[in-house]
C-alpha positions as a Markdown table, in Angstrom:
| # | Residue | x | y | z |
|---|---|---|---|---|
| 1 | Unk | 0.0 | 0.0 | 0.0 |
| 2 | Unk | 1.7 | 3.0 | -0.8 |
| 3 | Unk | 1.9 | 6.3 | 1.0 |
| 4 | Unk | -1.1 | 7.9 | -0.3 |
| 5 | Unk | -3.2 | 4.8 | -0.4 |
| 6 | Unk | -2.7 | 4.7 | 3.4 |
| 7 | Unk | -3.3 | 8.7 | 3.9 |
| 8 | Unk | -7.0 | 8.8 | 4.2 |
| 9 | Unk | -7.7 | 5.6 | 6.7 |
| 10 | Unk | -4.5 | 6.6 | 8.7 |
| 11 | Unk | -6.0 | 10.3 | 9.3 |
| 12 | Unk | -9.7 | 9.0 | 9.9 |
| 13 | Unk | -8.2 | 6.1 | 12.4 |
| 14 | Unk | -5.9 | 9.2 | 13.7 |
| 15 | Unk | -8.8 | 11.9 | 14.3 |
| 16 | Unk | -10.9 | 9.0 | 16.0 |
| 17 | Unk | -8.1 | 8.1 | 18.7 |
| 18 | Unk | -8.0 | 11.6 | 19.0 |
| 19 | Unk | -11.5 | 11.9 | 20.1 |
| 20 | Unk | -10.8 | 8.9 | 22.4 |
| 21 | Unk | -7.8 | 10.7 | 24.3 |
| 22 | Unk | -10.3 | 13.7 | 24.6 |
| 23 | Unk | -12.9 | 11.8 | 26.2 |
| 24 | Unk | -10.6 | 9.9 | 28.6 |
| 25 | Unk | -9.1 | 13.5 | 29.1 |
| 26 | Unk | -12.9 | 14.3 | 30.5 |
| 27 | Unk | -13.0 | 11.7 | 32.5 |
| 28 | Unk | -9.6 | 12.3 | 34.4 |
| 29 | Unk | -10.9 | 15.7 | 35.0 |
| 30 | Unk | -13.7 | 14.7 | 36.8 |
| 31 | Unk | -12.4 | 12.3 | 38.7 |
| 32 | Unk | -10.2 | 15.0 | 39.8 |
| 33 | Unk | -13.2 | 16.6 | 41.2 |
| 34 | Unk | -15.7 | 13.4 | 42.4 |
| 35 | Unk | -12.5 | 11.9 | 44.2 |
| 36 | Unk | -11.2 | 13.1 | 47.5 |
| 37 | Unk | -7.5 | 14.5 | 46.8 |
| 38 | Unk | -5.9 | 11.4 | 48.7 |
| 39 | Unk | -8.1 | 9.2 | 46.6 |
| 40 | Unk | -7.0 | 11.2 | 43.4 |
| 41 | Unk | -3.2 | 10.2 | 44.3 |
| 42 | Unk | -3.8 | 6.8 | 44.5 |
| 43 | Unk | -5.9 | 6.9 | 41.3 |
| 44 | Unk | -2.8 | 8.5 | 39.8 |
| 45 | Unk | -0.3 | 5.8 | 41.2 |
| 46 | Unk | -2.8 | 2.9 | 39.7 |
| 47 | Unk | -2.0 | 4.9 | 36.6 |
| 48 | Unk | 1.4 | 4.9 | 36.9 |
| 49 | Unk | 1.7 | 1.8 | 37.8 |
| 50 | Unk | -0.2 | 0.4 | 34.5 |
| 51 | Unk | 2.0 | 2.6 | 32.8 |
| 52 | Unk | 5.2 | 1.0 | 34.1 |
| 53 | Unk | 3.8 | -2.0 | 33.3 |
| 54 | Unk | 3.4 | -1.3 | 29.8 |
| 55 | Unk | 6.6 | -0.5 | 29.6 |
| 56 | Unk | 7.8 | -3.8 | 31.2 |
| 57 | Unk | 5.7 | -5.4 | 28.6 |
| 58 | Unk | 6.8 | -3.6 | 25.6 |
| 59 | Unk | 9.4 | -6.3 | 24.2 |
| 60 | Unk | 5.8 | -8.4 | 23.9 |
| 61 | Unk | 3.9 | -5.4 | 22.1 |
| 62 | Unk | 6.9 | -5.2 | 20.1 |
| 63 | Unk | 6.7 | -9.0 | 19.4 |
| 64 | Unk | 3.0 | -8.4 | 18.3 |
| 65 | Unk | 3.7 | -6.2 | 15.6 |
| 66 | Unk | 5.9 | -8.4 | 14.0 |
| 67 | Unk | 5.6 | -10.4 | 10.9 |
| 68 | Unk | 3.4 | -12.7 | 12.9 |
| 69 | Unk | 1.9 | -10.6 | 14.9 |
| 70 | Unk | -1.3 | -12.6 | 14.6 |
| 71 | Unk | -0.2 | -15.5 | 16.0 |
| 72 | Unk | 1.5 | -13.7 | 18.8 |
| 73 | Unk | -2.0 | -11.9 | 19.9 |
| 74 | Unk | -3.2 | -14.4 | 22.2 |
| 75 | Unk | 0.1 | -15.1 | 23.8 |
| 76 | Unk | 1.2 | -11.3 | 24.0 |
| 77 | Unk | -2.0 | -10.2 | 25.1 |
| 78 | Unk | -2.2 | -12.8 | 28.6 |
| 79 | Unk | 1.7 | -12.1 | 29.1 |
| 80 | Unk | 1.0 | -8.5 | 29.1 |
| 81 | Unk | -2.0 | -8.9 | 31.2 |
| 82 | Unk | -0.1 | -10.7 | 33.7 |
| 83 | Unk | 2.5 | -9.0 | 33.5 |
| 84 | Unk | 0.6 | -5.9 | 34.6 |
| 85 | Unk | -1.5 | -6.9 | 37.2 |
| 86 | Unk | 1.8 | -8.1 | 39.0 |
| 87 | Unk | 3.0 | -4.7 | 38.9 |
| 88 | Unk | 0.0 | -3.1 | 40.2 |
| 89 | Unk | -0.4 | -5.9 | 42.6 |
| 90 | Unk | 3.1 | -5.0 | 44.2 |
| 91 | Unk | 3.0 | -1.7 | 43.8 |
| 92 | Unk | 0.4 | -1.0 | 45.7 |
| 93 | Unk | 1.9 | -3.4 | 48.2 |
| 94 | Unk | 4.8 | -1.6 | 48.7 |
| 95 | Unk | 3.8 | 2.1 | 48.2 |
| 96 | Unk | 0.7 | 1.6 | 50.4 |
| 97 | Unk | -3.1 | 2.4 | 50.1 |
| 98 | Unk | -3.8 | 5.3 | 52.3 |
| 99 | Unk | -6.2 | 4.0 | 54.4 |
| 100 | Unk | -8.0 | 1.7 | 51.2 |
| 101 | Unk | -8.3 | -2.0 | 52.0 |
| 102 | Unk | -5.8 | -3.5 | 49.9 |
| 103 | Unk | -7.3 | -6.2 | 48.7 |
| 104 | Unk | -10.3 | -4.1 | 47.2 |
| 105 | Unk | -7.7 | -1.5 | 45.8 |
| 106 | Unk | -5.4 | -3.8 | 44.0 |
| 107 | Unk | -8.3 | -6.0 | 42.8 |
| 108 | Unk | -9.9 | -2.7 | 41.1 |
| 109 | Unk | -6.6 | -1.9 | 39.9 |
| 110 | Unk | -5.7 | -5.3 | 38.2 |
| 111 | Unk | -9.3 | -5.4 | 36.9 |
| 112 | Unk | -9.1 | -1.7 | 35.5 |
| 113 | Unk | -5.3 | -2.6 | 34.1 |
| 114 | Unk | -6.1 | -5.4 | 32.6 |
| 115 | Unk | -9.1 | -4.4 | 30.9 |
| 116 | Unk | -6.6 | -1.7 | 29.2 |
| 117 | Unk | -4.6 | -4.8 | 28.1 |
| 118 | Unk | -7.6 | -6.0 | 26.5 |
| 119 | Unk | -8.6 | -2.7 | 25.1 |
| 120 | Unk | -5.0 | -2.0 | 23.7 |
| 121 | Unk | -4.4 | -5.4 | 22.1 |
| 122 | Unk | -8.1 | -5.6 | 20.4 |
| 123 | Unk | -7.2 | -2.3 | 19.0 |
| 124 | Unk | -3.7 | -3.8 | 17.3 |
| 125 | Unk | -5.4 | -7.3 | 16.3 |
| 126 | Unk | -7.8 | -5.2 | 14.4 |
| 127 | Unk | -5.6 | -2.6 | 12.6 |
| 128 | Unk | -3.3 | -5.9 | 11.4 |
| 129 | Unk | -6.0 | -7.7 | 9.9 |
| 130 | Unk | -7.1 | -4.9 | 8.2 |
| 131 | Unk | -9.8 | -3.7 | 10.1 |
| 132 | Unk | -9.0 | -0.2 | 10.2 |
| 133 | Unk | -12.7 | 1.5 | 11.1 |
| 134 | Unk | -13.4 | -1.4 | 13.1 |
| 135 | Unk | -9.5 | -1.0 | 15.2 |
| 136 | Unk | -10.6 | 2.4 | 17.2 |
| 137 | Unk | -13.5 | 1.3 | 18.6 |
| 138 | Unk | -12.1 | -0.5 | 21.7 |
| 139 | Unk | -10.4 | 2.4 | 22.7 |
| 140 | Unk | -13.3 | 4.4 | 22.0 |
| 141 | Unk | -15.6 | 2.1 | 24.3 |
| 142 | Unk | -13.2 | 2.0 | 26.9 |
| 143 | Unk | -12.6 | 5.9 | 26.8 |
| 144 | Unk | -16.9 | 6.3 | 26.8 |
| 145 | Unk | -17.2 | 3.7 | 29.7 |
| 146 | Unk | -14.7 | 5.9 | 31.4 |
| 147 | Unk | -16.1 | 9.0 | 31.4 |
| 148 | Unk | -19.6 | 7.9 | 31.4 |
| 149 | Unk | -19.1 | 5.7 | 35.0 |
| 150 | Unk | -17.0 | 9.3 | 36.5 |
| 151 | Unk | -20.1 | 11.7 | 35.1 |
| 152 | Unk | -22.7 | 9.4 | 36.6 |
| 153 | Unk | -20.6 | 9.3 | 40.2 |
| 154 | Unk | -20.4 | 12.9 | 39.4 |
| 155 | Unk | -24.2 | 13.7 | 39.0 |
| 156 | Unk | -25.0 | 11.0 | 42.4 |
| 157 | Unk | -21.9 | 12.5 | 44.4 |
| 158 | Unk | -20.1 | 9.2 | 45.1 |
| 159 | Unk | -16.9 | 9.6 | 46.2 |
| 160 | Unk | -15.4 | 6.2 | 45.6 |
| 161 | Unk | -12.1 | 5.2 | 44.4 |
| 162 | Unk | -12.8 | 1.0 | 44.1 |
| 163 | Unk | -16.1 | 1.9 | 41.4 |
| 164 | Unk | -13.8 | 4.5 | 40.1 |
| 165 | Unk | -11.6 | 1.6 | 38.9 |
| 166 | Unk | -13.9 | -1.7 | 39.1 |
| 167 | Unk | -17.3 | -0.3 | 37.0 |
| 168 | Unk | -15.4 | 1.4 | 34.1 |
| 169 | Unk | -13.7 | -2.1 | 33.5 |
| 170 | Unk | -17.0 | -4.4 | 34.0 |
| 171 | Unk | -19.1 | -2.2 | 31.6 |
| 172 | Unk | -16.4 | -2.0 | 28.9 |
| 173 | Unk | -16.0 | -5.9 | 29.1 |
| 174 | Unk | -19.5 | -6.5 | 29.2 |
| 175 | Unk | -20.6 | -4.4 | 26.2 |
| 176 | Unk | -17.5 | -5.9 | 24.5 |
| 177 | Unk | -19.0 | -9.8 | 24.8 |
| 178 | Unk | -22.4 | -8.3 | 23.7 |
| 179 | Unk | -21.0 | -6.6 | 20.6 |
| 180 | Unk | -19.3 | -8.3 | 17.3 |
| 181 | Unk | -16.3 | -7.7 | 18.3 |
| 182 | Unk | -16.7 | -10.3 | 21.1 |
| 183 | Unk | -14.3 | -12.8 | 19.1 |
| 184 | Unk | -11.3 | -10.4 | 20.3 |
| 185 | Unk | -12.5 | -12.0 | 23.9 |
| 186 | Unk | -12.8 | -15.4 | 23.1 |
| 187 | Unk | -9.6 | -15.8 | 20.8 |
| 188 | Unk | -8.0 | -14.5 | 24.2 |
| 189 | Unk | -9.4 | -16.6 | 26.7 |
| 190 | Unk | -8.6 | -19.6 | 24.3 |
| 191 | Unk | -5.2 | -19.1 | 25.1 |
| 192 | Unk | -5.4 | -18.9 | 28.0 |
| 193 | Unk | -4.6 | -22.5 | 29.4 |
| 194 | Unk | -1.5 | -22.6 | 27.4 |
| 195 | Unk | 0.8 | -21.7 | 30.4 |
| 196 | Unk | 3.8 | -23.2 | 28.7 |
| 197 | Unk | 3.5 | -21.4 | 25.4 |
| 198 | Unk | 2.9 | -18.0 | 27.1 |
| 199 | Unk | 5.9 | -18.5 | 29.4 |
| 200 | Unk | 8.1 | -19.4 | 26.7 |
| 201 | Unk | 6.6 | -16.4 | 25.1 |
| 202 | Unk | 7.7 | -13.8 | 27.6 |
| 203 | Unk | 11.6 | -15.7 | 28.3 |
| 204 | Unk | 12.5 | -15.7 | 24.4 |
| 205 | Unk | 10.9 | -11.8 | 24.0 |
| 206 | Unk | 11.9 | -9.8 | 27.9 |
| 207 | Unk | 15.0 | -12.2 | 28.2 |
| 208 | Unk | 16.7 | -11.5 | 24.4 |
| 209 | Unk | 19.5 | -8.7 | 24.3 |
| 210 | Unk | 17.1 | -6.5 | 22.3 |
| 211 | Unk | 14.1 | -7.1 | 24.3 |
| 212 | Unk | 15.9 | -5.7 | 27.5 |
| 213 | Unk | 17.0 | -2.6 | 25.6 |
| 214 | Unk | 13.6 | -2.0 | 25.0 |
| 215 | Unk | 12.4 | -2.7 | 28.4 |
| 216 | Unk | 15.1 | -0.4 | 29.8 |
| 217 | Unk | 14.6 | 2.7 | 27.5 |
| 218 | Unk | 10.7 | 2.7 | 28.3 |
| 219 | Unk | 11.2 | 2.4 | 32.2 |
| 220 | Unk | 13.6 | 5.2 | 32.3 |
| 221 | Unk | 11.3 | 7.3 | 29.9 |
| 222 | Unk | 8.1 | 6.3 | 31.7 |
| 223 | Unk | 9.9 | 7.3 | 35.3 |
| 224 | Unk | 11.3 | 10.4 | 33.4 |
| 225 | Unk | 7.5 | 11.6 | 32.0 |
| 226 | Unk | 5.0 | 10.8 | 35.0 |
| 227 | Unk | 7.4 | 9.4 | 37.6 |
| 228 | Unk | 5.7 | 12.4 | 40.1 |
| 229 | Unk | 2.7 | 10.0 | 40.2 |
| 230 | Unk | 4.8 | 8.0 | 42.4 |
| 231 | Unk | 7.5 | 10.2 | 43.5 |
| 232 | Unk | 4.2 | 12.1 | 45.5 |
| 233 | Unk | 4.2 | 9.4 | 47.8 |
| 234 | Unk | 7.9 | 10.2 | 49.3 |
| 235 | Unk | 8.1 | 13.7 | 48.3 |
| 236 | Unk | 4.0 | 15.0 | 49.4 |
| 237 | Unk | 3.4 | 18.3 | 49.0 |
| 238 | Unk | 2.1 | 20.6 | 51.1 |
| 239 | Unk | -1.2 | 20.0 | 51.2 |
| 240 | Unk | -3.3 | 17.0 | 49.6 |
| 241 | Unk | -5.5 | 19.6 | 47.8 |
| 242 | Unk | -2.0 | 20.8 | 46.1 |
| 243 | Unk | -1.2 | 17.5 | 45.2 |
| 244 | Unk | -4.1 | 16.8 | 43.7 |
| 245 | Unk | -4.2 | 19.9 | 41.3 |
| 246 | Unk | -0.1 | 19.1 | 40.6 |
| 247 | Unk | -1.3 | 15.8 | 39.8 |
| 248 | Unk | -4.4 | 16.7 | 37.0 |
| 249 | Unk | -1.8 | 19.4 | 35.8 |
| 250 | Unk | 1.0 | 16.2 | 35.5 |
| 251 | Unk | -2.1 | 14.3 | 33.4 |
| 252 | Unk | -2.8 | 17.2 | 31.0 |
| 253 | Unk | 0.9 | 17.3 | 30.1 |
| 254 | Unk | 1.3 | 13.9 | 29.7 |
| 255 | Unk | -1.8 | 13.5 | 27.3 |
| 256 | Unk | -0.1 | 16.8 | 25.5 |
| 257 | Unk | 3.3 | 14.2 | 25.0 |
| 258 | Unk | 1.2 | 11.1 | 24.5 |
| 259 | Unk | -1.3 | 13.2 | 21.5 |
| 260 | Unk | 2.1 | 14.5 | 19.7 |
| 261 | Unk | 3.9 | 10.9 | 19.9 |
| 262 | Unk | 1.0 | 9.6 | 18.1 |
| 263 | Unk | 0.7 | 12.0 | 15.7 |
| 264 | Unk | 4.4 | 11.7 | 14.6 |
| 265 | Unk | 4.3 | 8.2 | 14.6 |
| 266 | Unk | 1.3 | 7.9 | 11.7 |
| 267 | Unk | 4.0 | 9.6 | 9.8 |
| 268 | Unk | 7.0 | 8.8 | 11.1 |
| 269 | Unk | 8.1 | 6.2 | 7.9 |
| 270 | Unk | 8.1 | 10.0 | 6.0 |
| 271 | Unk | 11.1 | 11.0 | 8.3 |
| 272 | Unk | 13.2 | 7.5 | 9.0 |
| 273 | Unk | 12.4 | 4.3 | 6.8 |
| 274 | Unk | 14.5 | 1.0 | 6.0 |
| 275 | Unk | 17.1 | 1.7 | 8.3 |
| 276 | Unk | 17.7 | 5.0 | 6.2 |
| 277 | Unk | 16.3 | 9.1 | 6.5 |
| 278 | Unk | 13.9 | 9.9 | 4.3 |
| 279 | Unk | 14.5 | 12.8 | 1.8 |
| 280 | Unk | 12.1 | 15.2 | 3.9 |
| 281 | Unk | 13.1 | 13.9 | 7.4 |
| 282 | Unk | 14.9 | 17.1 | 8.4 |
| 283 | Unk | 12.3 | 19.6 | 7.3 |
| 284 | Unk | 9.2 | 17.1 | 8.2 |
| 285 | Unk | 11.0 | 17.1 | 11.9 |
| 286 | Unk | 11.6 | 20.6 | 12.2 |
| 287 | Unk | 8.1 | 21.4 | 11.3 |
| 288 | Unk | 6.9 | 19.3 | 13.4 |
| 289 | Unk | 9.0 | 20.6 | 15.9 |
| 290 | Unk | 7.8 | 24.4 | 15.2 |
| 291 | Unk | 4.4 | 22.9 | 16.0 |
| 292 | Unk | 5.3 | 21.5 | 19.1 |
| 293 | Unk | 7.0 | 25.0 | 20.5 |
| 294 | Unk | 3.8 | 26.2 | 18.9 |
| 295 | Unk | 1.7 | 24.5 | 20.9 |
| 296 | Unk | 3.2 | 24.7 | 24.0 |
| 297 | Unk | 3.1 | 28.7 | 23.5 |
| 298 | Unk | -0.7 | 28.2 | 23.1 |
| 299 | Unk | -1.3 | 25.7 | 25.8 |
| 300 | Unk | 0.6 | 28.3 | 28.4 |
| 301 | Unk | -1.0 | 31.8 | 27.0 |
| 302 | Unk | -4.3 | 29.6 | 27.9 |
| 303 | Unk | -3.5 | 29.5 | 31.6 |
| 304 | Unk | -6.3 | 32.1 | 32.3 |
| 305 | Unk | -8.9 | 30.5 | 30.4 |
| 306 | Unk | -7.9 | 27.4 | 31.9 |
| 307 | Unk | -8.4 | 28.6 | 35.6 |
| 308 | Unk | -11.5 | 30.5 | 34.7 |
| 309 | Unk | -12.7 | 27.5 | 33.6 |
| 310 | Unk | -11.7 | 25.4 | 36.6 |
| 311 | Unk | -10.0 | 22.3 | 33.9 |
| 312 | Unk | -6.8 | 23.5 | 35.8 |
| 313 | Unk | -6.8 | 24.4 | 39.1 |
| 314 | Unk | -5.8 | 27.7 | 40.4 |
| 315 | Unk | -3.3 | 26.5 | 43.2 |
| 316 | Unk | -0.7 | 25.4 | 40.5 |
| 317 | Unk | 1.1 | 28.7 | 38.8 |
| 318 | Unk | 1.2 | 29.8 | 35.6 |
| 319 | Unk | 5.1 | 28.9 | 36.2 |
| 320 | Unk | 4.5 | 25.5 | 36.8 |
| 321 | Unk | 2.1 | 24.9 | 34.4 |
| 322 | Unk | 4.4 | 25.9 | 31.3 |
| 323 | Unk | 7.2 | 24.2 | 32.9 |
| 324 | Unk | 5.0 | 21.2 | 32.8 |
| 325 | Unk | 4.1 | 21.6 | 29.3 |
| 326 | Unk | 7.8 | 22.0 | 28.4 |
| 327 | Unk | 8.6 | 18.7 | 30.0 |
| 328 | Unk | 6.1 | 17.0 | 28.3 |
| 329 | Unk | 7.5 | 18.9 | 24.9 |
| 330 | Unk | 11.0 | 18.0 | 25.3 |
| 331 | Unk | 10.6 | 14.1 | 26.1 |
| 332 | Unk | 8.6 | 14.0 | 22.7 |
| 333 | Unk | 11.6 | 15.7 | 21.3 |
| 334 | Unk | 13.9 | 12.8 | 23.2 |
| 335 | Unk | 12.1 | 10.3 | 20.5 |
| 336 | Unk | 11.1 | 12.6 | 17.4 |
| 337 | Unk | 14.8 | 13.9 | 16.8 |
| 338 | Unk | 16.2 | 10.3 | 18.2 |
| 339 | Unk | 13.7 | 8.0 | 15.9 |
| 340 | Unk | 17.0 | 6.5 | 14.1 |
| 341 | Unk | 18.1 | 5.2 | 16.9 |
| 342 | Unk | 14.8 | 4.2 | 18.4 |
| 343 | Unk | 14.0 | 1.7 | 15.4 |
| 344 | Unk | 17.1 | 0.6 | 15.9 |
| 345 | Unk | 17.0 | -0.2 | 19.6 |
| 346 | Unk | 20.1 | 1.9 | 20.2 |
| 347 | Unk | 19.4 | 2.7 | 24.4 |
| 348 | Unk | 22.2 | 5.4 | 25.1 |
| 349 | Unk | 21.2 | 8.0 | 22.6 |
| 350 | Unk | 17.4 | 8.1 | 24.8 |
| 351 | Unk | 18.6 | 7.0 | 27.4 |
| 352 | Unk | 20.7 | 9.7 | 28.5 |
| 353 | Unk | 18.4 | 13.1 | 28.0 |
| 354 | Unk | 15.4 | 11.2 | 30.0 |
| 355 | Unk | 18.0 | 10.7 | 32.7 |
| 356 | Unk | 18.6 | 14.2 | 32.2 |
| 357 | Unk | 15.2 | 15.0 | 32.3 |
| 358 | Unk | 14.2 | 12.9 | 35.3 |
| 359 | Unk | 16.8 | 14.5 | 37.2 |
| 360 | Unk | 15.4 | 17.7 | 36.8 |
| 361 | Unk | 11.8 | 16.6 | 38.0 |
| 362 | Unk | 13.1 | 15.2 | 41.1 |
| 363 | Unk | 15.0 | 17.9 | 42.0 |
| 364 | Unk | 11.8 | 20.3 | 41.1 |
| 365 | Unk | 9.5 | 17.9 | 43.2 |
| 366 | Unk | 12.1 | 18.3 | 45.9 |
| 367 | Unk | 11.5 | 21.7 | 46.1 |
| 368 | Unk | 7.7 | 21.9 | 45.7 |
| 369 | Unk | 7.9 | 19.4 | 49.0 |
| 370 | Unk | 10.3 | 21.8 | 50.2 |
| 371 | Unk | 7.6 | 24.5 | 50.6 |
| 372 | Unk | 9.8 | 26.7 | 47.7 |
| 373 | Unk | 7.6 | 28.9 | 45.5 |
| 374 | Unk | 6.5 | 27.3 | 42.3 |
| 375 | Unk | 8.8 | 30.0 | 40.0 |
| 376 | Unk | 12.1 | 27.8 | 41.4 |
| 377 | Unk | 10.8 | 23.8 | 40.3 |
| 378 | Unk | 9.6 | 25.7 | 37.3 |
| 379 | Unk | 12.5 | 27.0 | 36.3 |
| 380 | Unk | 14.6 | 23.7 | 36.3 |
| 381 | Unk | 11.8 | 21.6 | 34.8 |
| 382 | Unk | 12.2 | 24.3 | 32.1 |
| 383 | Unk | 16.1 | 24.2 | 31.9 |
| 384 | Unk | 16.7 | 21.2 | 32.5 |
| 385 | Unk | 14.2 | 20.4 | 29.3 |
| 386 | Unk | 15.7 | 23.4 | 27.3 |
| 387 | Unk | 19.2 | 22.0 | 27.8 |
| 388 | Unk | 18.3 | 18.5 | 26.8 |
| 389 | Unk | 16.9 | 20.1 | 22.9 |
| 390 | Unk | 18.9 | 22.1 | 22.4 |
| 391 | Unk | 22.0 | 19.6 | 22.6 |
| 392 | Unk | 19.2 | 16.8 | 21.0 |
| 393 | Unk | 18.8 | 19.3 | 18.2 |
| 394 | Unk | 22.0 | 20.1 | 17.5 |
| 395 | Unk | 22.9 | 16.2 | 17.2 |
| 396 | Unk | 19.9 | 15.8 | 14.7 |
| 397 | Unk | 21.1 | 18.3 | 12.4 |
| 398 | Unk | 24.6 | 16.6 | 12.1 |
| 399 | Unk | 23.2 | 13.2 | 11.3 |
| 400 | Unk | 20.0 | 14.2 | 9.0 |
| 401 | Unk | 21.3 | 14.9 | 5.5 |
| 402 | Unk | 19.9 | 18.6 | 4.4 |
């Protein structure tokens, strides 16, 4: 299929996981408000924690999108389920619950984290056998379940964390088995008693040399982008109601990062293809690039209308807010102007600046737990992050033909 072939279902199947990120946007903002701030944190270190295990699982994604990709879904899929709800499951064991019964916190997380598993890989079995309007609509229903469960706990005022993460997951799987897509379910589960073949599965794909380059690069960079989630629990700040507007804050930037890493990466064979640069990488990269700077220059000027609003709290500075955004710009810059290395599983070239990066958000955590006005952990999110492109940037240019 060539280029242009591919242009019209790749921008439909883009604006429609667009939408999706939107509505699970919404739903994050109100949980925000229906949750008590401690209850927030710990909905944030769920996330986190499904996050990381994403990451520990991305050697088997990787797998999945392989020649024989289809093959690999059911035993991907159960690895990766696994996988997760081990991480969440010790976790929140050694982070603690706050008060929440742990066995009704980490059984809401598994069920939620899981059912993202599902939700993810239905979305990838689909798009590989050519399903493309069919592929979005497990995210979609996910994203809908979301915020439809948060809105309804919002309109009845209940202020629990356990259906917060437990009725979202139930509806999504239920309509799922109701709907024709139900076969995604069952090819799953069918798989399910082949212990051996999923064990083997996970040994030959986290154990190879490239598989642990994989799984190191996306820890760093998940620790690096919305490590705060969990850093919060060492480093709390002043006041739970701070933490929980530094927290929705973290969760706009981060859906800022994840929005521009998708969007690059529907186009990303026009940059770096074949183990070779395109012939429009550099100006395709600095464009987007432009955009980026762009957009973070919007997404700050919009700080008032923001607040007015009450989609960001007032409690967190304009400061803070833009150094937030320039994080979140600057890690997407870590893999846009590094996707030469990246595709070829080179870990030192990323490595390094989310180290860099990381650095700086402990240190500006530090001081926000310190008591220090937001200006200071704003400034070294924001130099730390302006250091790191302009050093990436320079490197690009050397390397991409003109």
């Amino acid at each position: 299929m060539t280029s242009t072939g591919f242009l019209g279902p790749a921008v439909a199947l883009g604006s429609v996981r667009v939408l999706a990120m939107g509505i699970a946007l919404i739903a994050v903002t109100l949980s925000y408000y229906v949750l008590s701030p401690a209850d927030f944190g710990l909905f944030n270190l769920v996330a986190f924690f499904l996050a990381l295990g994403s990451a520990i699982v991305a050697p088997l994604n990787r797998a999945f999108w392989a020649a024989d990709s289809i093959e690999n879904y059911g035993p991907a899929a159960i690895s990766s389920a696994a996988v997760t709800a081990i991480v969440i499951a010790l976790g929140l064991l050694f982070t603690g619950t706050n008060g929440v019964a742990y066995p009704a916190l980490a059984g809401a997380g598994i069920l939620y984290g899981v059912t993202k598993v599902v939700e993810r890989y239905g979305y990838g079995r689909l798009l590989v056998a050519h399903h493309t309007k069919l592929a979005i609509l497990p995210a979609l229903l996910f994203a809908a379940a979301d915020a439809g469960v948060v809105a309804a706990m919002w309109m009845a005022s209940l202020d629990s964390l356990i259906v917060r993460l437990a009725l979202p997951a139930v509806v999504f799987l239920l309509v799922l088995s109701l709907s024709g897509l139900r076969g995604l379910l069952a090819e799953m589960l069918r798989s399910l008693g082949k212990v051996g073949t999923h064990v083997s599965f996970v040994r030959r794909h986290l154990g190879s040399r490239m598989g642990l380059r994989v799984l190191a690069l996306g820890g760093i960079a998940i620790f690096a982008g919305m490590g705060d989630r969990l850093l919060v629990v060492y480093f709390p700040l002043p006041t739970r109601e701070v933490e929980a507007a530094y927290l929705l804050a973290l969760s706009y930037a981060i859906a800022f990062q994840t929005l521009m890493s998708f969007l690059f990466d529907l186009s990303r064979t026009r940059v770096f293809r074949d183990g070779a640069w395109q012939p429009e990488a550099r100006h395709f990269t600095l464009c987007t690039a432009a955009l980026l700077a762009g957009l973070v220059a919007a997404g700050s000027a919009a700080y008032p209308l923001l607040t007015w609003s009450h989609v960001l709290p007032p409690v967190i500075g304009w400061p803070l807010w833009a150094g937030l955004l320039i994080r979140s710009a600057a890690l997407m810059l870590v893999y846009m102007l590094n996707v030469d290395h990246f595709q070829r599983g080179d870990v030192l070239p990323l490595a390094l600046p989310n180290l860099v990066v990381l650095a700086g958000g402990v240190a500006s955590l530090a001081l926000l737990h310190a008591g220090y006005p937001q200006l200071w952990p704003a400034i070294i999110l924001a130099g730390t992050s302006t250091l790191v492109t302009i050093v990436l940037s320079h490197s690009f240019l050397r390397r991409v033909p003109a």
